[in-house]
HTML snippet that shows the backbone in 3Dmol.js (N, CA, C, O; Angstrom):
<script src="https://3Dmol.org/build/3Dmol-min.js"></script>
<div id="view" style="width:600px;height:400px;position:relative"></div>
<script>
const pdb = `
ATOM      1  N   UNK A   1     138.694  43.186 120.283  1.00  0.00           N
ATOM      2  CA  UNK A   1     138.478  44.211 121.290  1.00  0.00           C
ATOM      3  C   UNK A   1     138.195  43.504 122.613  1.00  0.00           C
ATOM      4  O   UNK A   1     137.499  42.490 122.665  1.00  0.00           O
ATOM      5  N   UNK A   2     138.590  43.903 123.363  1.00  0.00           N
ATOM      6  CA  UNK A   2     138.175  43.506 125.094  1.00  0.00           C
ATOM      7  C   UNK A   2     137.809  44.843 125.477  1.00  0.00           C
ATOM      8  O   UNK A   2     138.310  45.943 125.245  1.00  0.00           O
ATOM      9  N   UNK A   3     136.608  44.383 126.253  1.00  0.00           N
ATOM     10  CA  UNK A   3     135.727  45.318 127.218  1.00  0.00           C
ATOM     11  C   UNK A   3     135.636  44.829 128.602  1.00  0.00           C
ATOM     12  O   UNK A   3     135.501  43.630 128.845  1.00  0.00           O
ATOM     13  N   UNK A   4     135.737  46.090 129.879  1.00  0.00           N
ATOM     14  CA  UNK A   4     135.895  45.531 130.846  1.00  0.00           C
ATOM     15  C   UNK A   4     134.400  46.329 131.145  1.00  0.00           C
ATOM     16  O   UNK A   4     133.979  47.315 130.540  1.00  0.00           O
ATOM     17  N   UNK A   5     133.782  45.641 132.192  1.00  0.00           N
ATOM     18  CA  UNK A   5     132.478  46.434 132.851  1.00  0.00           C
ATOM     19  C   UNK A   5     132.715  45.906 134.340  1.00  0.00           C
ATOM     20  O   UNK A   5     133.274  44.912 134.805  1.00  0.00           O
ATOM     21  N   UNK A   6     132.040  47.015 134.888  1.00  0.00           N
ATOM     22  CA  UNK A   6     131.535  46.483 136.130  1.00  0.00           C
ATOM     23  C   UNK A   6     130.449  46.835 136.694  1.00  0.00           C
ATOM     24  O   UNK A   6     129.787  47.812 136.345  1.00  0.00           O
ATOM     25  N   UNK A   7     130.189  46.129 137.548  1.00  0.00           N
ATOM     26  CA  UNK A   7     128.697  45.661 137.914  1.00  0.00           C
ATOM     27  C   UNK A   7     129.352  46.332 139.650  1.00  0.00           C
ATOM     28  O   UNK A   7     130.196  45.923 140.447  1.00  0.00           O
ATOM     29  N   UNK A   8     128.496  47.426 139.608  1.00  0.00           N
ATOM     30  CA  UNK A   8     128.759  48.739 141.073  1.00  0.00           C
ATOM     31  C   UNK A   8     128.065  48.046 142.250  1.00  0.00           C
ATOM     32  O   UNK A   8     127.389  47.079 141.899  1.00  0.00           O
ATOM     33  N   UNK A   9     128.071  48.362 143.827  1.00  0.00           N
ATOM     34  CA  UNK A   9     127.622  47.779 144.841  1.00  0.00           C
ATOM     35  C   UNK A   9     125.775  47.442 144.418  1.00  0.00           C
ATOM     36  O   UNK A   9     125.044  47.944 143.564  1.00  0.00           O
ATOM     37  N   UNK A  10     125.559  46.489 145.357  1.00  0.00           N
ATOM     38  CA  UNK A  10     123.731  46.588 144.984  1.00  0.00           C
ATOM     39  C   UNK A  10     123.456  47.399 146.077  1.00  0.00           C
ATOM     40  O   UNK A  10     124.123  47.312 147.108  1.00  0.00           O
ATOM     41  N   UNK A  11     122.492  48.217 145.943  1.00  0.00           N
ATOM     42  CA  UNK A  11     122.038  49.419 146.607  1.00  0.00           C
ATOM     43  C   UNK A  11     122.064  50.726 146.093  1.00  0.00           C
ATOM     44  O   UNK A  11     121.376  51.677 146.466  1.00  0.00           O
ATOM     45  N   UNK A  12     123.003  50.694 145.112  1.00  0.00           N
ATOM     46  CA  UNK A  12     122.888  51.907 144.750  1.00  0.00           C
ATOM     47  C   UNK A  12     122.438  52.570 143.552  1.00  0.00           C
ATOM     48  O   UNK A  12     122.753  53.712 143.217  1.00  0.00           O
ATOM     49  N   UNK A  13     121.339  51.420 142.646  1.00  0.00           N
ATOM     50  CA  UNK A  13     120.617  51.833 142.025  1.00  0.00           C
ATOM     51  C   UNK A  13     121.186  52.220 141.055  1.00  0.00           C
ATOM     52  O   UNK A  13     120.433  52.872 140.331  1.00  0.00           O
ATOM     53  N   UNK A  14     122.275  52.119 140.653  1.00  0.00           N
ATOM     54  CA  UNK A  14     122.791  52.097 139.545  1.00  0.00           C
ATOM     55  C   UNK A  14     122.272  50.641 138.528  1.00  0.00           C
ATOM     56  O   UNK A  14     121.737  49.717 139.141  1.00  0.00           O
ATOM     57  N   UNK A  15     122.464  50.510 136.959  1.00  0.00           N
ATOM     58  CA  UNK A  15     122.298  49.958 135.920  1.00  0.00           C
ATOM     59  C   UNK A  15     123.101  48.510 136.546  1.00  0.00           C
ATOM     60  O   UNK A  15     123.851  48.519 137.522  1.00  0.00           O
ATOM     61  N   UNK A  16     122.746  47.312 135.738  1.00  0.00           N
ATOM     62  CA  UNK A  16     123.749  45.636 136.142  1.00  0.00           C
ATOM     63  C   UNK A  16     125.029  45.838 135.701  1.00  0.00           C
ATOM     64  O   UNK A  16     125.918  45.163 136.219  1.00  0.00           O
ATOM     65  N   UNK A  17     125.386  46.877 134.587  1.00  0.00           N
ATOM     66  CA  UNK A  17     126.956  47.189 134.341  1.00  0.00           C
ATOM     67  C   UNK A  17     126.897  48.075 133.695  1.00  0.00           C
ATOM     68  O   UNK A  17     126.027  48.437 132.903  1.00  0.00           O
ATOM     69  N   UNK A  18     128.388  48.759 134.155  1.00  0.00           N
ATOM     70  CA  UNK A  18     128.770  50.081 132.744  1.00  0.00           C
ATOM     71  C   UNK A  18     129.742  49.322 132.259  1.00  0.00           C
ATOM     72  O   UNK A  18     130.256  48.356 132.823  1.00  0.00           O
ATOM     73  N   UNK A  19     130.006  49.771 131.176  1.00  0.00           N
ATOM     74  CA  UNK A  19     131.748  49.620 130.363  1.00  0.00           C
ATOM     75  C   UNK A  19     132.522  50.549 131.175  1.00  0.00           C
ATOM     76  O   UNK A  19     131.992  51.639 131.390  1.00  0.00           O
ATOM     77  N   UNK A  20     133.545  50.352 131.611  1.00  0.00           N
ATOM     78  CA  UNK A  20     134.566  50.755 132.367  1.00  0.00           C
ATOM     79  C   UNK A  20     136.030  51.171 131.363  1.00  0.00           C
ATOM     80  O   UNK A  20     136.886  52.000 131.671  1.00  0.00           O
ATOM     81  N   UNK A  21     136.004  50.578 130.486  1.00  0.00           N
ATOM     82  CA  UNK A  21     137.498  50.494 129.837  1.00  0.00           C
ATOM     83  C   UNK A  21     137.887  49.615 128.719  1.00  0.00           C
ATOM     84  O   UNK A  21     137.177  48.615 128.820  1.00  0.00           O
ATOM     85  N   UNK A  22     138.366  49.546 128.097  1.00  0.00           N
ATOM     86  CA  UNK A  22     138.530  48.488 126.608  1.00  0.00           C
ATOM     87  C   UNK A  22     139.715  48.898 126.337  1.00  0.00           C
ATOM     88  O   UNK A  22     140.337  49.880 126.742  1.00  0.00           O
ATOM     89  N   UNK A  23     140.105  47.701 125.297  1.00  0.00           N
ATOM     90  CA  UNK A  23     141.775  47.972 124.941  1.00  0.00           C
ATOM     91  C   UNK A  23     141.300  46.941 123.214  1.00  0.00           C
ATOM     92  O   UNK A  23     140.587  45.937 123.184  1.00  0.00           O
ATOM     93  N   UNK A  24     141.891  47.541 122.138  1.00  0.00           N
ATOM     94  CA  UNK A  24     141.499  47.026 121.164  1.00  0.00           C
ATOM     95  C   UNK A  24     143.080  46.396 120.910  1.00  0.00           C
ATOM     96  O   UNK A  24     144.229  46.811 121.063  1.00  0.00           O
ATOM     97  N   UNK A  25     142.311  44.922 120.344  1.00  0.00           N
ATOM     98  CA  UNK A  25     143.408  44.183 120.207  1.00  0.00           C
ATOM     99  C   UNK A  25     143.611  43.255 118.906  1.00  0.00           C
ATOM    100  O   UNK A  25     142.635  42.504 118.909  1.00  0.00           O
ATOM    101  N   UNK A  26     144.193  43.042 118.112  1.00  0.00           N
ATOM    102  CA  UNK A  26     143.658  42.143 116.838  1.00  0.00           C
ATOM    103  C   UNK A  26     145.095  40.911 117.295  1.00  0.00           C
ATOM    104  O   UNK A  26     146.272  40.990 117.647  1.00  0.00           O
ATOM    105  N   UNK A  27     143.945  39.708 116.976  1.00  0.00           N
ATOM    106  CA  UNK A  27     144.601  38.532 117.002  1.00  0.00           C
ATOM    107  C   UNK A  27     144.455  37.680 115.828  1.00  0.00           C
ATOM    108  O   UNK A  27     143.378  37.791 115.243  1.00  0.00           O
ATOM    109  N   UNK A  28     145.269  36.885 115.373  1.00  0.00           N
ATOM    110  CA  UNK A  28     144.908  35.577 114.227  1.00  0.00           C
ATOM    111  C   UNK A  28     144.293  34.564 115.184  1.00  0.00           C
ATOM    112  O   UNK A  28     144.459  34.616 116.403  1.00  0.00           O
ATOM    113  N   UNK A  29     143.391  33.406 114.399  1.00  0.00           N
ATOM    114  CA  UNK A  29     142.794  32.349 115.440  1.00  0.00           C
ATOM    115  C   UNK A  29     144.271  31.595 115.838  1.00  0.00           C
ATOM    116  O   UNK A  29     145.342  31.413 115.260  1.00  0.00           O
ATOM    117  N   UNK A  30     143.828  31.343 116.853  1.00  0.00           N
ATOM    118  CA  UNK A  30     144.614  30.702 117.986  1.00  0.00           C
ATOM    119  C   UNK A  30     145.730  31.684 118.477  1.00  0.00           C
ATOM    120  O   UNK A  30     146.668  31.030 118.934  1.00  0.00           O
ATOM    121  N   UNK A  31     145.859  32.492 118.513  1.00  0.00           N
ATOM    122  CA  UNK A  31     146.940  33.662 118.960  1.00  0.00           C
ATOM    123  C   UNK A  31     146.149  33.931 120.448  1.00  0.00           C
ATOM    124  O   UNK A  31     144.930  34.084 120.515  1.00  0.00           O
ATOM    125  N   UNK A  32     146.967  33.959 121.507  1.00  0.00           N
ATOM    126  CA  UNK A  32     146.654  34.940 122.402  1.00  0.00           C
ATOM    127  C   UNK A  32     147.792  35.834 123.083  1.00  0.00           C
ATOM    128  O   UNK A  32     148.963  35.760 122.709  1.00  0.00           O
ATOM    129  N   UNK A  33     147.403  36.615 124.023  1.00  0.00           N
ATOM    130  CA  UNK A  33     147.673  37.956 124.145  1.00  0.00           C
ATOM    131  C   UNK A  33     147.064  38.971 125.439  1.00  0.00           C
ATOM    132  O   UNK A  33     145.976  39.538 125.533  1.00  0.00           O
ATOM    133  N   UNK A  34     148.387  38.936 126.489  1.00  0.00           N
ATOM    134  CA  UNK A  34     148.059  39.688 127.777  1.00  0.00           C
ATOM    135  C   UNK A  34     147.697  40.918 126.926  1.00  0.00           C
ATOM    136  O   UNK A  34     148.224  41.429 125.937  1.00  0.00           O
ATOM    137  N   UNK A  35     146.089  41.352 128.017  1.00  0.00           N
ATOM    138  CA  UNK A  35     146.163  42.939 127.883  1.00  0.00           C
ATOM    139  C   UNK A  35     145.821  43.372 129.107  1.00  0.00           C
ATOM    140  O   UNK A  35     145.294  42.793 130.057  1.00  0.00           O
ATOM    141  N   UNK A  36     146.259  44.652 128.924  1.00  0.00           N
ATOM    142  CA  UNK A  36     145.979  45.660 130.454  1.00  0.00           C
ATOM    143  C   UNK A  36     145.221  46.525 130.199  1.00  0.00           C
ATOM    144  O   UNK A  36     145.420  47.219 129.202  1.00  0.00           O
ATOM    145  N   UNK A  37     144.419  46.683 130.805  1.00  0.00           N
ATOM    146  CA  UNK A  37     143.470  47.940 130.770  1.00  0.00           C
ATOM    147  C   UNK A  37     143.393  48.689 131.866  1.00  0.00           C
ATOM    148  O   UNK A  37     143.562  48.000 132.872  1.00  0.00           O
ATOM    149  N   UNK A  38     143.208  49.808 132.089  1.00  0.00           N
ATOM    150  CA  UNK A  38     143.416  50.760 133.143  1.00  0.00           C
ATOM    151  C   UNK A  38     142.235  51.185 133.367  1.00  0.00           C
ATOM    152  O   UNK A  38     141.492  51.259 132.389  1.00  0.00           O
ATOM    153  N   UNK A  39     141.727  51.572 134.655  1.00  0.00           N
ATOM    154  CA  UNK A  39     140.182  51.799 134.887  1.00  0.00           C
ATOM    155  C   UNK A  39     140.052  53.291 135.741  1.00  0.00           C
ATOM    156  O   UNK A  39     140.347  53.198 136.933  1.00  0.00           O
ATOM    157  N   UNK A  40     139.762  54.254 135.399  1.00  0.00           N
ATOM    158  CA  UNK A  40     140.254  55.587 136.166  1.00  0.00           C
ATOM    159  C   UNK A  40     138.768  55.475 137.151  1.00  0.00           C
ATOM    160  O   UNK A  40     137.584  55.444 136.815  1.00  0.00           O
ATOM    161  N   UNK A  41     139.539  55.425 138.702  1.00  0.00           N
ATOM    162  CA  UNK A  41     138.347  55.753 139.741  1.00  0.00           C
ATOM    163  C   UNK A  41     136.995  56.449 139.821  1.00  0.00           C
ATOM    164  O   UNK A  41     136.255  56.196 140.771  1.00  0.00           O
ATOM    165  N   UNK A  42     136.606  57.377 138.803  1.00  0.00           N
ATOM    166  CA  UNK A  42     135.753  58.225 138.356  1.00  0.00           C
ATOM    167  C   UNK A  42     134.765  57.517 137.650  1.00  0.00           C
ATOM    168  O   UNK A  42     133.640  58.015 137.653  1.00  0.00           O
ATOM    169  N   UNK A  43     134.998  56.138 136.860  1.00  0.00           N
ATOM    170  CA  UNK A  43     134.156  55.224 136.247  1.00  0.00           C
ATOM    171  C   UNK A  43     133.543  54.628 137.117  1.00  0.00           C
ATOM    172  O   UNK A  43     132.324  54.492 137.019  1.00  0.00           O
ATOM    173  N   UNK A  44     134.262  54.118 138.203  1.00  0.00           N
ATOM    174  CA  UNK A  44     133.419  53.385 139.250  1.00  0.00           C
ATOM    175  C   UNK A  44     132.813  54.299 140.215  1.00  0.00           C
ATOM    176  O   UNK A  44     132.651  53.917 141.374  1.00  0.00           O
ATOM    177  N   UNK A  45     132.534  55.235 139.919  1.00  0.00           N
ATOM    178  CA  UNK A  45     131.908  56.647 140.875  1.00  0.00           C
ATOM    179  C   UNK A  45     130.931  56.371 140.292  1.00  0.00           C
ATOM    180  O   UNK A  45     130.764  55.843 139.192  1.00  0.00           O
ATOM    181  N   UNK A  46     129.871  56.936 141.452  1.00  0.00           N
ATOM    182  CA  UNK A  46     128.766  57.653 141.208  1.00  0.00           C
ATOM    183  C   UNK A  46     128.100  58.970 141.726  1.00  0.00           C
ATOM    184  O   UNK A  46     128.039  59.183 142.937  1.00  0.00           O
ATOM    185  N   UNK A  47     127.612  59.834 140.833  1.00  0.00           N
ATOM    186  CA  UNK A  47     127.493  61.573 141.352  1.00  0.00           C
ATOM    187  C   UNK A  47     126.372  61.436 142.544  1.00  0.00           C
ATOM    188  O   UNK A  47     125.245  60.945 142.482  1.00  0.00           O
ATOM    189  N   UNK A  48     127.125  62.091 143.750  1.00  0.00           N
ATOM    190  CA  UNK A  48     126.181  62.403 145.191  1.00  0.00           C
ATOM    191  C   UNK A  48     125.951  63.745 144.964  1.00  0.00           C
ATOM    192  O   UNK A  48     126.770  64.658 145.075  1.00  0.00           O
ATOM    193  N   UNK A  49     124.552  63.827 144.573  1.00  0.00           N
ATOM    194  CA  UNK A  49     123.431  65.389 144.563  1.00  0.00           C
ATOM    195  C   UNK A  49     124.166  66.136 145.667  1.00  0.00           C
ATOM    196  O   UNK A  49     124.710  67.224 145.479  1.00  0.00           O
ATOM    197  N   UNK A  50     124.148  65.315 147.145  1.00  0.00           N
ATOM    198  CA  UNK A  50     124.530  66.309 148.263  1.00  0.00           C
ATOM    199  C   UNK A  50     125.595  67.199 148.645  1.00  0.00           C
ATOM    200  O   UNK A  50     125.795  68.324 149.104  1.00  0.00           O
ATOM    201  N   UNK A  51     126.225  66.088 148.209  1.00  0.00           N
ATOM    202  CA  UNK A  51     127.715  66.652 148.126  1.00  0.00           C
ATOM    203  C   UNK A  51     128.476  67.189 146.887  1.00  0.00           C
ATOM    204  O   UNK A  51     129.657  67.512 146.758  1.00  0.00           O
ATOM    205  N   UNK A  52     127.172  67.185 145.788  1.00  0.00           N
ATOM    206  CA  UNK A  52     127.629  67.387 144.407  1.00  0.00           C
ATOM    207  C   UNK A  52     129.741  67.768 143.857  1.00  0.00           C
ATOM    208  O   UNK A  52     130.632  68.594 143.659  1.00  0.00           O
ATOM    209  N   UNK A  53     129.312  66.323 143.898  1.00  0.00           N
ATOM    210  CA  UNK A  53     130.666  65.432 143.829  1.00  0.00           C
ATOM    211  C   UNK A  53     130.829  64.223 143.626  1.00  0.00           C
ATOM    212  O   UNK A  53     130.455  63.543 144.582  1.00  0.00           O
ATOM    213  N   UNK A  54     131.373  63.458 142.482  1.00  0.00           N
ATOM    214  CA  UNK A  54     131.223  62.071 142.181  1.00  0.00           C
ATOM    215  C   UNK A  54     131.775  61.239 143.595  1.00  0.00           C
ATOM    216  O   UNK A  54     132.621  61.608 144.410  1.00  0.00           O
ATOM    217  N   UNK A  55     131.047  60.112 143.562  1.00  0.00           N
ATOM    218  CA  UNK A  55     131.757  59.666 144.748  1.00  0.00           C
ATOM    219  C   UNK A  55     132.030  57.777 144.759  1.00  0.00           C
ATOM    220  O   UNK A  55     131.081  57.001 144.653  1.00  0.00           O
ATOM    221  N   UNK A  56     133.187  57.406 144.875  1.00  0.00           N
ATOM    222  CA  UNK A  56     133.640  56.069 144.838  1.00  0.00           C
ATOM    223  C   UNK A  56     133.122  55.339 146.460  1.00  0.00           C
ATOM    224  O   UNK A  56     133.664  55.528 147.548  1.00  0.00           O
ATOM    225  N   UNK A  57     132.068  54.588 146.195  1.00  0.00           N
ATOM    226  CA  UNK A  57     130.931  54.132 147.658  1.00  0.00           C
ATOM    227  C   UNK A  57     132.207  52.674 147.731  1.00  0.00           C
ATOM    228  O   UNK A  57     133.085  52.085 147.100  1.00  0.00           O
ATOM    229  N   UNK A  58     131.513  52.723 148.914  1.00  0.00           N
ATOM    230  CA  UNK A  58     132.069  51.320 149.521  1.00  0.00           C
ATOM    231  C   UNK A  58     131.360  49.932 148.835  1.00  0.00           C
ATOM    232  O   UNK A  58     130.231  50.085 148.369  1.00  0.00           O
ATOM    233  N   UNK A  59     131.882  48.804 148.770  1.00  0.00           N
ATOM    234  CA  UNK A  59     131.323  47.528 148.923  1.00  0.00           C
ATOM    235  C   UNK A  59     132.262  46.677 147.663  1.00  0.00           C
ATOM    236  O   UNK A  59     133.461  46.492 147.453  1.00  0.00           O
ATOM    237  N   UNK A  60     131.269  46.385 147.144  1.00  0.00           N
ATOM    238  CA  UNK A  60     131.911  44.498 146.523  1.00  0.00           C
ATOM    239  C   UNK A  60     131.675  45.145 145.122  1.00  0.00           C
ATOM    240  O   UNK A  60     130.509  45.509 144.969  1.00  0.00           O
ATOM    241  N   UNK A  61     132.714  45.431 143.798  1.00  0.00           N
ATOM    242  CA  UNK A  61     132.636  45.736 142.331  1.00  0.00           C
ATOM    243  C   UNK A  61     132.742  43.850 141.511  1.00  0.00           C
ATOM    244  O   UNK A  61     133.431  42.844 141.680  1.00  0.00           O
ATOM    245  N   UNK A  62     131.763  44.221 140.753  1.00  0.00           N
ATOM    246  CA  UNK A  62     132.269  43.160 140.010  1.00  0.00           C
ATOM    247  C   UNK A  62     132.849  43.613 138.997  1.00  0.00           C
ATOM    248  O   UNK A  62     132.305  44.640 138.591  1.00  0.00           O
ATOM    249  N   UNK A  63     134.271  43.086 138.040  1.00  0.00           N
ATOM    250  CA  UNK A  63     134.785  43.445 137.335  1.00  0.00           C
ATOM    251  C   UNK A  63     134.920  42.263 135.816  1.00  0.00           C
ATOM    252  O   UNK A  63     135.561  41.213 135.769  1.00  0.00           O
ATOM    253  N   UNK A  64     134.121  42.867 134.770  1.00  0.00           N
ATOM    254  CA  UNK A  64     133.743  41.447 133.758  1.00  0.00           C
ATOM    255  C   UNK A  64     134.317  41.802 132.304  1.00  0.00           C
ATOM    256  O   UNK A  64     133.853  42.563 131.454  1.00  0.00           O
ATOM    257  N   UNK A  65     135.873  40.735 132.281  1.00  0.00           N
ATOM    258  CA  UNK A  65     136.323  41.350 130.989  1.00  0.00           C
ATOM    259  C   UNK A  65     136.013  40.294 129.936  1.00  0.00           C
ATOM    260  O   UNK A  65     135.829  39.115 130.238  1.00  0.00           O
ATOM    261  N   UNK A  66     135.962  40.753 128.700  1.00  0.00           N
ATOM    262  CA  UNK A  66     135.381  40.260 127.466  1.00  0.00           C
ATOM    263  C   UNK A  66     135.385  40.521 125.904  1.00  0.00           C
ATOM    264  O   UNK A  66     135.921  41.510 125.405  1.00  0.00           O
ATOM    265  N   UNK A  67     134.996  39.935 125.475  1.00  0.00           N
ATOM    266  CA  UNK A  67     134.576  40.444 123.768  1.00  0.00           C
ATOM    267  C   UNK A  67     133.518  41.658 123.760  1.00  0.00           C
ATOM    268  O   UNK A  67     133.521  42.679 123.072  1.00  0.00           O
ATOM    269  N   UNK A  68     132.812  41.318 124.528  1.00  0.00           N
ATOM    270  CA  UNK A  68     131.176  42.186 124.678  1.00  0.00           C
ATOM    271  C   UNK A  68     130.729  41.927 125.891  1.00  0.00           C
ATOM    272  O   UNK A  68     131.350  41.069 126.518  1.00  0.00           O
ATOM    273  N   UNK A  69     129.354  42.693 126.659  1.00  0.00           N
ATOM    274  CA  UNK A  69     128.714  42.675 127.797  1.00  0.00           C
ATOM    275  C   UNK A  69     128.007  41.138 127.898  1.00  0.00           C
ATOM    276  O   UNK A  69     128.102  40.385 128.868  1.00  0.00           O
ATOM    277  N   UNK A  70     127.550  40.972 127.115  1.00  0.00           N
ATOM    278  CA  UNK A  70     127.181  39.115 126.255  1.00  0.00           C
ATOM    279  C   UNK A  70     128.448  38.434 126.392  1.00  0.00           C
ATOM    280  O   UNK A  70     127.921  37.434 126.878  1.00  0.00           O
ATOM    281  N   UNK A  71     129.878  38.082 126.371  1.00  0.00           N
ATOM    282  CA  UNK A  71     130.299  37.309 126.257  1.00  0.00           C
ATOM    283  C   UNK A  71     130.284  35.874 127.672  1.00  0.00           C
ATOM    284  O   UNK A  71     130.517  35.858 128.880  1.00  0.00           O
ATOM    285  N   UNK A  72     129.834  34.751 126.537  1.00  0.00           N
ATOM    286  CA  UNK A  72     129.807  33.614 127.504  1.00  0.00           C
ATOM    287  C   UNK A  72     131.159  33.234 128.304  1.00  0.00           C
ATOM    288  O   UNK A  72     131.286  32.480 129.268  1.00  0.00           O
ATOM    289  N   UNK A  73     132.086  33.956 127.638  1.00  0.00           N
ATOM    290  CA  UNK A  73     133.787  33.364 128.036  1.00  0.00           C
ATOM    291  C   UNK A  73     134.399  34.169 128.944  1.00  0.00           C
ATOM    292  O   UNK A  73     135.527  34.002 129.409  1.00  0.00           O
ATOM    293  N   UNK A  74     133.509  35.191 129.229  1.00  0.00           N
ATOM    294  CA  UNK A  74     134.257  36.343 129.677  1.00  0.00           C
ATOM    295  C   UNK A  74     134.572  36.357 130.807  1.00  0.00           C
ATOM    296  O   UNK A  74     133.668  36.090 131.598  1.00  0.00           O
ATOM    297  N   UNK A  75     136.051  36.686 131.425  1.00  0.00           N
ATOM    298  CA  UNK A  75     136.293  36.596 132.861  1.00  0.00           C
ATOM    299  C   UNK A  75     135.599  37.622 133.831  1.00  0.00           C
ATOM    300  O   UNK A  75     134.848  38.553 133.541  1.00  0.00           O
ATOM    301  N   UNK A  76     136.139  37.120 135.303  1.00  0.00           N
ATOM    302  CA  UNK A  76     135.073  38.188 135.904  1.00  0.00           C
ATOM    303  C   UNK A  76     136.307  37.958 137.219  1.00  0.00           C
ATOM    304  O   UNK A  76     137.221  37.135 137.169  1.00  0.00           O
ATOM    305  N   UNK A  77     136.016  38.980 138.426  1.00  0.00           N
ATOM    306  CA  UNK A  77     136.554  39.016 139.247  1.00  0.00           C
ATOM    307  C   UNK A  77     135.790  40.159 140.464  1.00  0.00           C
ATOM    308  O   UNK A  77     135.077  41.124 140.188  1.00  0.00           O
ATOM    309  N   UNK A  78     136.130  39.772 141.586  1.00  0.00           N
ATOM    310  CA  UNK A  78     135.490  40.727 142.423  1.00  0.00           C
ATOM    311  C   UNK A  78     136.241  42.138 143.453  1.00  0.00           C
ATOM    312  O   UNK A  78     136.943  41.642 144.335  1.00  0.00           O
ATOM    313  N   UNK A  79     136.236  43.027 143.487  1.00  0.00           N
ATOM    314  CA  UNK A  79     137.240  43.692 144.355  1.00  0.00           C
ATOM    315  C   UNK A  79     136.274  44.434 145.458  1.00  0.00           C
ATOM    316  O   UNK A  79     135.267  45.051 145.113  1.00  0.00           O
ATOM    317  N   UNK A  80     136.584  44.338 146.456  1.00  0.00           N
ATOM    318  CA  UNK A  80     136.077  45.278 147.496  1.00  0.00           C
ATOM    319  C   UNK A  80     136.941  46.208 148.208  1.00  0.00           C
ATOM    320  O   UNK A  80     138.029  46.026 148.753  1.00  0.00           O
ATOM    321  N   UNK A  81     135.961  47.613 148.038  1.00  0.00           N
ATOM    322  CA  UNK A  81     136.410  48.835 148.290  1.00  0.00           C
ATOM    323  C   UNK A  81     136.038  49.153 149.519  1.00  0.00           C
ATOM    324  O   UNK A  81     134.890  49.066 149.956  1.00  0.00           O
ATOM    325  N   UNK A  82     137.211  49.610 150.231  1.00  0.00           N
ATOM    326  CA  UNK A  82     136.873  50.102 151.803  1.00  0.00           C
ATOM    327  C   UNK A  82     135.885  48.852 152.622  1.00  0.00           C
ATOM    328  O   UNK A  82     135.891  47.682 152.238  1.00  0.00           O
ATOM    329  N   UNK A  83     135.076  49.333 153.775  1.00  0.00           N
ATOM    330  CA  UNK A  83     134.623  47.978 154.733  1.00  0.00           C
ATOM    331  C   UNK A  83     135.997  47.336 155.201  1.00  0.00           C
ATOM    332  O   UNK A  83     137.070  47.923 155.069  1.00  0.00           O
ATOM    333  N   UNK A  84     135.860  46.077 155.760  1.00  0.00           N
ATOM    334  CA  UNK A  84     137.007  45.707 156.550  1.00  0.00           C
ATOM    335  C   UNK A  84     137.750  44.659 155.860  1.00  0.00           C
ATOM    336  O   UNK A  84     138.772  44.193 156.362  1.00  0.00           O
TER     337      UNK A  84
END
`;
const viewer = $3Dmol.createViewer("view");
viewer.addModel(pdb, "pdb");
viewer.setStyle({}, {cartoon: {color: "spectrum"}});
viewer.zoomTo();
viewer.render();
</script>
């Protein structure tokens, strides 16, 4: 199995990561294997009371794919949303 999480802007008081997306995959040892996982914009939201409406904030996502939230091997990458 691969799990992707990400770790949302700091400030907004959200948790160090959600699970975002997974793609289950079975391999023999030493086999590997592109996977894609798709991440629907609504995961990386978070609900604004005011506007009661999820809302995708600006800044820096970290994106950490893996075996588990624990994995020592696990890749990571950064994307920034909106700002310049």
């Amino acid at each position: 199995m691969t799990e992707v999480y990400a770790a949302l802007p700091a400030g907004l008081g959200e948790p160090p990561k959600r699970l975002v997306g997974w793609q289950k995959v079975a391999l023999q040892p030493g086999q590997s294997q592109q996977v894609s996982v798709s991440i629907a914009p609504k995961l990386l939201s978070t609900w604004d009371a005011t506007a009661h409406a999820w809302k995708l904030n600006n800044g820096a996502y970290q994106l950490i794919a893996g075996a588990s939230s624990r994995d020592p091997n696990a890749l990571s990458a950064s994307v920034t949303i909106g700002g310049h």
